[in-house]
Each structure stands twice: as structure tokens, then as C-alpha cells.
C-alpha positions as CSV (number, residue, x, y, z in Angstrom):
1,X,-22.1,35.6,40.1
2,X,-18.4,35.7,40.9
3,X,-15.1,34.2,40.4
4,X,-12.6,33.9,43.4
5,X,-9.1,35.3,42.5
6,X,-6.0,34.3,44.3
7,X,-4.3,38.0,45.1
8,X,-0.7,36.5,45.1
9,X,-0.5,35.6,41.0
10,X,0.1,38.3,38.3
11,X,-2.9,39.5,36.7
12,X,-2.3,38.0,33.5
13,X,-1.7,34.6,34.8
14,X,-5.2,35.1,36.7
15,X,-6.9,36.8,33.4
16,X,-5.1,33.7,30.9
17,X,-6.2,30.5,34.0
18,X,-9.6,31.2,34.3
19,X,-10.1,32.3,30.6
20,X,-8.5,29.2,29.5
21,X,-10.5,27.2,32.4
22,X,-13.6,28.8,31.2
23,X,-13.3,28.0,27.5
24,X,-12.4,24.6,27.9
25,X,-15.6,24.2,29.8
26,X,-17.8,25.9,27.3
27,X,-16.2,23.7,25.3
28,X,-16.4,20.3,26.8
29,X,-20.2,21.0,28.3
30,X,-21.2,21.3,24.8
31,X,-19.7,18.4,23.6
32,X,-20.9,16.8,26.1
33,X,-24.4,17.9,25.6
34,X,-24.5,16.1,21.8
35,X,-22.8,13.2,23.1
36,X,-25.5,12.9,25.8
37,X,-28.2,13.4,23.0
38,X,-26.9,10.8,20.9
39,X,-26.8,8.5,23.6
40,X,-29.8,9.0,25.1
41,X,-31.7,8.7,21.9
42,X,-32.8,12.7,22.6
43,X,-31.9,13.0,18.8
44,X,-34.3,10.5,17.4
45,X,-37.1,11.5,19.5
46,X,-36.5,15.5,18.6
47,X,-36.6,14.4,14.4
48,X,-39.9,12.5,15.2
49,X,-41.6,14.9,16.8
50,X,-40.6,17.8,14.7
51,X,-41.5,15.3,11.5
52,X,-45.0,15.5,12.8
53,X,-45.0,19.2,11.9
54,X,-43.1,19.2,8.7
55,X,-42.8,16.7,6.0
56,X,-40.0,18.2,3.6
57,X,-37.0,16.5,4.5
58,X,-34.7,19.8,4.0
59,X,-37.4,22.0,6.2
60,X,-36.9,19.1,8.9
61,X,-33.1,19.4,8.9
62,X,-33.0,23.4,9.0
63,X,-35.5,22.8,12.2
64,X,-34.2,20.4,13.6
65,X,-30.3,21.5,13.6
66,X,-31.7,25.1,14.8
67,X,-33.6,23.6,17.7
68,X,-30.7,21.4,18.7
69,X,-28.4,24.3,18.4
70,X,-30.4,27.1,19.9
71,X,-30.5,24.4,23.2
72,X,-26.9,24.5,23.2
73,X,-26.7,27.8,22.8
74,X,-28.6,28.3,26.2
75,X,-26.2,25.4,28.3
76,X,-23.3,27.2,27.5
77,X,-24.9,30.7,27.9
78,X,-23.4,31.1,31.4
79,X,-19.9,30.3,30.6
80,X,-20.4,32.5,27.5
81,X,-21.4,35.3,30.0
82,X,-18.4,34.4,32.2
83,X,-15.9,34.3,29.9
84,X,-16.7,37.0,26.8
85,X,-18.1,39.7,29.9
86,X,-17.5,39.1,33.6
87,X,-13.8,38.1,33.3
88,X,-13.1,40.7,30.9
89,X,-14.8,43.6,33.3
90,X,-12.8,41.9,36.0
91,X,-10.0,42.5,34.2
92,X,-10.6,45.9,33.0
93,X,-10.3,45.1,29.0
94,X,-13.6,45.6,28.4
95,X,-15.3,48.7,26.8
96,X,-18.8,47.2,26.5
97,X,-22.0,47.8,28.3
98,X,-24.2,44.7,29.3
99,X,-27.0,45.6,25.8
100,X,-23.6,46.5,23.8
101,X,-22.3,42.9,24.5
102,X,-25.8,40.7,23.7
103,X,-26.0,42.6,20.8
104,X,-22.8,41.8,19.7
105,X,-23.6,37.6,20.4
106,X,-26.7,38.4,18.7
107,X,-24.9,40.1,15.8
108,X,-22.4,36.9,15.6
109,X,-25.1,34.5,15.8
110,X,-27.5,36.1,12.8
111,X,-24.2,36.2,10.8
112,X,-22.9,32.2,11.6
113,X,-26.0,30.5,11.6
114,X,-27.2,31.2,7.9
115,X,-22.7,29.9,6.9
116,X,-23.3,26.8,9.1
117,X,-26.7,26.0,7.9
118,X,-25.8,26.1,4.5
119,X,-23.0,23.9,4.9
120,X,-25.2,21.5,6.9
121,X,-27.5,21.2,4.4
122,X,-24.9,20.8,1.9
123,X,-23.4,18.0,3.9
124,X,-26.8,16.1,4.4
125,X,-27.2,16.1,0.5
126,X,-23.7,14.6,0.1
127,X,-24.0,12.0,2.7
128,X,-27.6,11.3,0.9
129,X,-27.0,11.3,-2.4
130,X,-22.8,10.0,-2.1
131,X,-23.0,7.9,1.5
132,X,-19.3,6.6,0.3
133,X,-17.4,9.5,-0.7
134,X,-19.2,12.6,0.9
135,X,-16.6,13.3,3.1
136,X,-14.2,13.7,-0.1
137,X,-16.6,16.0,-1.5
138,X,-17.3,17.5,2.0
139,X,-13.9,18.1,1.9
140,X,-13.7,20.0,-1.3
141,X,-16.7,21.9,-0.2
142,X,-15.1,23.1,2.9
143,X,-12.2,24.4,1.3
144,X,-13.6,26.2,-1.3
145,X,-16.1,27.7,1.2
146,X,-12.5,28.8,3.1
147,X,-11.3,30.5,-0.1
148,X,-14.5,32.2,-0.6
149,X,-14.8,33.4,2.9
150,X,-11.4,34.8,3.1
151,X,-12.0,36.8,0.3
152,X,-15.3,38.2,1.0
153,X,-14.9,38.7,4.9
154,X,-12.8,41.9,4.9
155,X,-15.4,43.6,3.1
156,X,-18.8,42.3,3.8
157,X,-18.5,40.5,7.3
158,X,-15.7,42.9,8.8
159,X,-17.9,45.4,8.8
160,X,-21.1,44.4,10.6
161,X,-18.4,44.2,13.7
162,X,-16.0,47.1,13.4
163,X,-15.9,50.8,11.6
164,X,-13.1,50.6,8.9
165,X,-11.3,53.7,7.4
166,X,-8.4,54.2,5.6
167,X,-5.1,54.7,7.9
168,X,-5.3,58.7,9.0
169,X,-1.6,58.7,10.0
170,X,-0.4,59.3,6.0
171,X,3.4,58.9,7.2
172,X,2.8,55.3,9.1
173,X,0.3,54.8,6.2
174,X,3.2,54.9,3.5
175,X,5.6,53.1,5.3
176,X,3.8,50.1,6.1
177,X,3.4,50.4,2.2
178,X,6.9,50.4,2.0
179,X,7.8,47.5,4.2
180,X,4.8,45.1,2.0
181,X,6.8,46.6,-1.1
182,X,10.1,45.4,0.0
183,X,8.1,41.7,0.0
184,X,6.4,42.4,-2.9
185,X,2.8,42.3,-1.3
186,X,0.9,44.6,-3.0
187,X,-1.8,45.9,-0.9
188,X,-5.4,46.9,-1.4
189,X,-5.4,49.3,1.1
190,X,-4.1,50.1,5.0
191,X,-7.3,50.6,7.0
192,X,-7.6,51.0,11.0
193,X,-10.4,50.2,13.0
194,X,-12.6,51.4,16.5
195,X,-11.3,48.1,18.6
196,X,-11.8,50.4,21.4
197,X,-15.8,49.9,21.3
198,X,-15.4,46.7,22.6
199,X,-11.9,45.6,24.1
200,X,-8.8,47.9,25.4
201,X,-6.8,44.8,23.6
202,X,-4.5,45.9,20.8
203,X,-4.6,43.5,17.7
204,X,-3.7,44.0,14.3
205,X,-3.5,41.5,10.8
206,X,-3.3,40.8,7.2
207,X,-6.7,40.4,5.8
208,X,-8.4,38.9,2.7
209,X,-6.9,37.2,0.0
210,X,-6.3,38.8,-3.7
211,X,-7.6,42.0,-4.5
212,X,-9.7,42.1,-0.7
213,X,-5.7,41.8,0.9
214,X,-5.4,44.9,3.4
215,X,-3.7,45.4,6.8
216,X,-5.8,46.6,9.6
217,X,-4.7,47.5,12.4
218,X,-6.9,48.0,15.7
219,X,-7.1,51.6,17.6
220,X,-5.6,50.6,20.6
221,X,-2.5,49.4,18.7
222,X,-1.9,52.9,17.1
223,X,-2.4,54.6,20.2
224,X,-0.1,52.2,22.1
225,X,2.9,51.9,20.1
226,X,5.1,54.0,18.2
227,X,5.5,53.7,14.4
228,X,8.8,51.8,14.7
229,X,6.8,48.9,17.3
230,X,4.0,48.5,15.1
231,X,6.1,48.2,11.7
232,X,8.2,46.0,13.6
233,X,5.0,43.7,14.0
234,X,4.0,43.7,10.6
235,X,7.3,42.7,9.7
236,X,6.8,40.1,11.5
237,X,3.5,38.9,9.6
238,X,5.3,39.9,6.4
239,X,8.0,37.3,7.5
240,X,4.9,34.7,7.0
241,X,3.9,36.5,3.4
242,X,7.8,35.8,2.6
243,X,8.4,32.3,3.8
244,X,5.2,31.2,2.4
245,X,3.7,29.9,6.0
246,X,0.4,31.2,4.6
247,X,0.3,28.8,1.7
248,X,2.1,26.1,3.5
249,X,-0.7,26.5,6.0
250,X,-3.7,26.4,3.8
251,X,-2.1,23.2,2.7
252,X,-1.5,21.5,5.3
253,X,-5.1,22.8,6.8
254,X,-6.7,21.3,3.3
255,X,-4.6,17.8,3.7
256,X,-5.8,17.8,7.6
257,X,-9.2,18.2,6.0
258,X,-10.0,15.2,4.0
259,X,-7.7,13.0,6.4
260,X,-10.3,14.2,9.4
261,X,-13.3,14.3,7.6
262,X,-11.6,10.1,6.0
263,X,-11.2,9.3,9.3
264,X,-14.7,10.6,10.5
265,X,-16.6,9.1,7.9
266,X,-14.9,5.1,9.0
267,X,-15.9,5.7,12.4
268,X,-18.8,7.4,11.6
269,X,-20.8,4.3,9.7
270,X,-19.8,1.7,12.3
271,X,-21.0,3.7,15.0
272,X,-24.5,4.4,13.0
273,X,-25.6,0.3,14.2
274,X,-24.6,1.1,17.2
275,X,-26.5,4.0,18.4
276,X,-29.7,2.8,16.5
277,X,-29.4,4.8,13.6
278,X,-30.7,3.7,10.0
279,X,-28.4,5.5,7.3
280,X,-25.7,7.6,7.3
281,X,-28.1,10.5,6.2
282,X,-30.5,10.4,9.3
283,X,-31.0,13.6,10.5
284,X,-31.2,12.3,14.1
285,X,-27.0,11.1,13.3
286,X,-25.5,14.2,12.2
287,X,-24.6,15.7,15.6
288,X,-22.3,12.7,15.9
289,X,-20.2,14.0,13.1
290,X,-19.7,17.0,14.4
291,X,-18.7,15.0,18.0
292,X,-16.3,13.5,15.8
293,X,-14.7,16.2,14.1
294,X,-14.3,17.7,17.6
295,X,-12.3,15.1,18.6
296,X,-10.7,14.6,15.8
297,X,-9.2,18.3,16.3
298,X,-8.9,17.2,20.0
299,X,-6.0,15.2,18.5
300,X,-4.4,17.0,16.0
301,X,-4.1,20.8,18.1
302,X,-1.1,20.0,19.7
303,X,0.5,18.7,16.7
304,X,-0.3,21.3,14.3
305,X,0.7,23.7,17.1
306,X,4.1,22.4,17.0
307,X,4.4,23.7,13.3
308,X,3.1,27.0,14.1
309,X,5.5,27.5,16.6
310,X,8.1,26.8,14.5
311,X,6.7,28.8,11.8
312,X,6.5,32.1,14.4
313,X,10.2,31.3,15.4
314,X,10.7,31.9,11.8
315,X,8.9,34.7,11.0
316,X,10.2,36.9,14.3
317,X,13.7,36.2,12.9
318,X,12.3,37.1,9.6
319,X,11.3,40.8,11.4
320,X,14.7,41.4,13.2
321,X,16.1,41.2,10.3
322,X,13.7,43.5,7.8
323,X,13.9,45.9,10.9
324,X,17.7,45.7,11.2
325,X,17.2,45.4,15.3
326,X,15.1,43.3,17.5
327,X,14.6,45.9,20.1
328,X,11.4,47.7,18.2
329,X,10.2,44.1,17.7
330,X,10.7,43.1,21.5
331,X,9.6,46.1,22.7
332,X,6.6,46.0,21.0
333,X,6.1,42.1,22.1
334,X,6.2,43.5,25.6
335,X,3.5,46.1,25.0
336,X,1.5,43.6,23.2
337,X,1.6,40.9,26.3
338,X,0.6,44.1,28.8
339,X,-2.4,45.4,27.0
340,X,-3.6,42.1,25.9
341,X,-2.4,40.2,29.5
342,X,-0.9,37.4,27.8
343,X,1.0,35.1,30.2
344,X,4.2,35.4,29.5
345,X,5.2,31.7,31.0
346,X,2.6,29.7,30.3
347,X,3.0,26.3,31.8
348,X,5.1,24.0,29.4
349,X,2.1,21.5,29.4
350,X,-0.2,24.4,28.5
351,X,2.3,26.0,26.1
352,X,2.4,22.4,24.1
353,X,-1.1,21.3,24.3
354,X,-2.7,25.0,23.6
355,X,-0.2,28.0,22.2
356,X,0.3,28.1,18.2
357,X,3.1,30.9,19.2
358,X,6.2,30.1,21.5
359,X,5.6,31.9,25.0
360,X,6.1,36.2,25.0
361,X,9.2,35.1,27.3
362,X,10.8,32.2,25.1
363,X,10.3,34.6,22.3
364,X,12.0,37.8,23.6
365,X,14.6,35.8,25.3
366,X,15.6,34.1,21.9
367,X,15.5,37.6,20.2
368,X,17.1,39.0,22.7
369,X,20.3,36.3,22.2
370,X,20.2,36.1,18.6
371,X,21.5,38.9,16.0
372,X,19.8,40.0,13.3
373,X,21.2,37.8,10.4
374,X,21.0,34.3,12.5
């Protein structure tokens, strides 16, 4: 198995094509694998047959949504393969070993399944029980399943992935402490992490929300950067803290929420007649809901990308000036884009449809122009 790679682009446009190529293809094929179910009436004929061995309705769904899923799960498989190992050895950013990576999937999968069945089953309920206003209290659902996750993931999901320990480097330690001070974002704790066991990427975030709020930051960042690139940044994420893009975001990501899962449930009941289907709480319909919130999103990417980009514009000019200079900030951009390969001009179709953050090159050019109070 192989991919053919034109010698005459840059590595990182190679690496960011075929990634992007391959996950839109993972993507697609399993869309188009529910849509083909749906239409072909595979979904009715999988509930009947598995209602032959199990009569509790709740027992069927749990089946029947595994089955369906673990099917998809085996289409996409190669791409999967492609995309999270080959093109990542090709590339040289991977760490792992063929048994390090499946158990890693395998990891993910035992760790996401149990989330999404729960919040299938809570969805067939509401769809039973309210077949007018479940996708209001879908809605509500989701988001507080978001809070709850976001406070719980740093410490009990985090984990099963990643070694966390508290920052060794005390000095880097107490001035990152410093620089969420001068925000007033109190901190939990400053931990770092072995990124290295998987990926020669550099990464680094704001976790958790509340008392679970930390900053991580990934090995191969601290052995990449200097102290003045990596607080540089955080200043930059700090700039989000500050301007309030965090709870500007969860806001607008609630109101997309119920307006998706509104717009869903219209389309959803007048397309129940059409593909054969009895009520909206079938089991055999429920993949079409989830066709329809992918296309929903479909819609809506580029436009909520738009307001990310704007919100990163913000935030970097937020940094430059916390730092008091935009060359530890650019220069740790540049490092960023070389370990991770980002493409540093993306298309301008690509960069609209796809990126939440303005290009590496738009972004160092513009920080390279401005001064630090614009």
C-alpha cells in the first residue's frame, strides 16, 4: 500500500494535501455508507433481523447502533490506516509501532462508544417519549453533556492517552503562572505530557473548566522552544481567556445547537414518509439524523470559521502585546508550522472552506507589520 508523492512540492504542502484528501474521504465514504443504508432499506432489514433475537426495545437499539457502527468502522478502516499511520511514517512524525497505534484506536473506541451510546439512547427516549420537542431537549442534553465533559476530561479521560506530571522546569513553571496571573486565570496546576510516544508534533492548550483548568503543554514543545516562544504562545491562548472568545464560543456553539438539531428535526419528519419509515423513534431512522447533522455542519464550517479567524487575529495581537514584541510569538509560529508541517499557504479556497486560524503566512506577515499596541 502506497501513496505517490510529487518530489517538486514542499513537504508540508504534500503532508497537509493528502491528509486533508484522505480525511475528507473517510469522511464522505462514511456518510455515504448511512446514506446508502437508509436508502436501500439495509436499516430496516438490520432492526428486523436483530428484533428476532431481542425483544427489549433499548437492548435492540444498543445492538443495532453497535452493529451499524462497528460496519462502518471496518469501510473506513483503510483510510484510517492511511491517514492516522502510513502518512504520518511517510512523513517522519510518527513515534508509534504498528501494535502501539491499534491499541491506541482501540483505546479511543472503548472510551467513545460507551459517550455516544449513552447519548443515543438518550436521544431515542426523547424522540419517543417528546417526538415534537426532542431536539429542544436534545439540545439541552448536549450541552450539558459538553460542560460535564470539559470538566471531567483533563482528569479522567486525559489520562488513558497521555502521562501527565506537573511542569519539571520550576522557572518556566512559575512564569507561565505569572503570565495567567496578569489575566487573572487562576490555575489548577501546569502539567506536561510524553507527546513523544506517539507524534514528533509539538502541541500545547488550556484544559478543563473550573477547578479541572490546567495548561499542558506536550514534550516536544518544551524541547523545541525556548521559554520566551512557548510563553509567547500561551499568551496567545490567554488573549482568548481575556477577550472572552471561550465564552463567546460556547455560545455561539450552544445557539448553533438547537438551530441544527431545529432544523434537523423539520427535515427529519418529512423525510420519515419518504424512506418508509413509521415514527420518528424507529430505530431503523436514526442514522438519518446523524446524515443530517453532518450536513448540517457541512454548511455552517465555513461560516463559523470565519469567526474563528477573526477571533485568532485578535488573540495573536492580544500576545504581541502581553509579550511586548512579536518576534518570540513569530518565531515560535515558525517552529510550530516546521514540527507540525503546517502549510503555510494554504489555498484561499482551502483556507476559507477548512482553517479556523488565518494561514502561518497571513499570520506572521500581519505580526510582522503591526506594532505591539495596534
Amino acid at each position: 500500500m502506497s501513496i505517490k508523492i510529487e518530489s517538486s512540492i514542499p513537504q508540508s504542502k504534500k503532508y497537509q494535501r493528502y491528509k486533508l484528501i484522505l480525511n475528507i474521504a473517510e469522511l464522505l465514504i462514511g456518510l455515504g455508507f448511512l446514506i446508502v443504508a437508509i436508502i436501500s432499506g439495509f436499516t430496516t432489514t438490520l432492526e428486523d433481523w436483530l428484533g428476532q433475537f431481542i425483544q427489549n426495545q433499548y437492548g435492540l437499539l444498543l445492538l443495532f447502533v453497535t452493529f451499524l457502527g462497528i460496519m462502518e468502522l471496518l469501510i473506513q478502516f483503510p483510510l484510517t490506516f492511511l491517514s492516522g499511520y502510513y502518512l504520518e511514517h511517510h512523513f517522519q512524525l510518527s513515534n508509534q509501532r504498528l501494535g502501539s497505534w491499534f491499541l491506541e484506536q482501540i483505546k479511543g473506541i472503548l472510551v467513545s462508544t460507551p459517550l455516544l451510546l449513552a447519548l443515543i439512547t438518550i436521544l431515542y427516549t426523547l424522540l419517543y417519549y417528546y417526538p415534537q420537542n426532542w431536539w429542544f431537549l436534545m439540545g439541552s442534553v448536549m450541552v450539558l453533556f459538553s460542560i460535564i465533559l470539559a470538566r471531567l476530561a483533563p482528569i479522567l479521560i486525559f489520562p488513558l492517552f497521555y502521562k501527565f506530571k506537573p511542569l519539571e522546569d520550576e522557572v518556566l513553571a512559575r512564569e507561565v503562572t505569572r503570565l495567567c496571573q496578569q489575566v487573572g486565570l487562576n490555575l489548577q496546576g501546569v502539567y506536561q505530557f510524553n507527546l513523544s510516544k506517539t507524534t514528533r508534533k509539538a502541541n500545547a492548550a488550556f484544559t478543563g473548566i473550573g477547578k479541572s483548568r490546567r495548561v499542558i503543554l506536550g514534550d516536544n514543545l518544551l524541547n523545541g522552544m525556548n521559554h520566551a516562544e512557548i510563553l509567547a504562545v500561551l499568551a496567545h491562548e490567554l488573549g482568548h481567556y481575556k477577550l472572552k472568545h471561550i465564552w463567546k464560543g460556547m455560545a455561539v456553539g450552544i445557539l448553533l445547537t438547537y438551530i441544527g438539531l431545529y432544523l434537523v428535526s423539520l427535515v427529519y419528519v418529512s423525510a420519515l414518509k419518504q424512506f418508509g419509515f413509521i415514527n420518528p423513534s424507529q430505530i431503523a431512522a436514526l442514522p438519518l439524523i446523524g446524515i443530517l447533522l453532518t450536513l448540517f455542519q457541512f454548511v455552517i464550517t465555513p461560516i463559523t470559521n470565519i469567526y474563528s479567524r477573526a477571533n485568532e487575529k485578535a488573540a495573536d495581537d492580544f500576545a504581541v502585546r502581553m509579550i511586548g514584541s512579536a518576534d518570540s510569538f513569530i518565531s515560535g509560529l515558525n517552529k510550530l508550522a516546521e514540527q507540525n508541517l503546517a502549510d503555510r499557504t494554504p489555498h484561499p479556497l482551502i483556507e476559507f472552506l477548512l482553517y479556523s486560524h488565518p494561514s502561518i503566512a497571513k499570520r506572521i506577515a500581519r505580526l510582522s507589520n503591526d506594532k505591539p499596541n495596534h
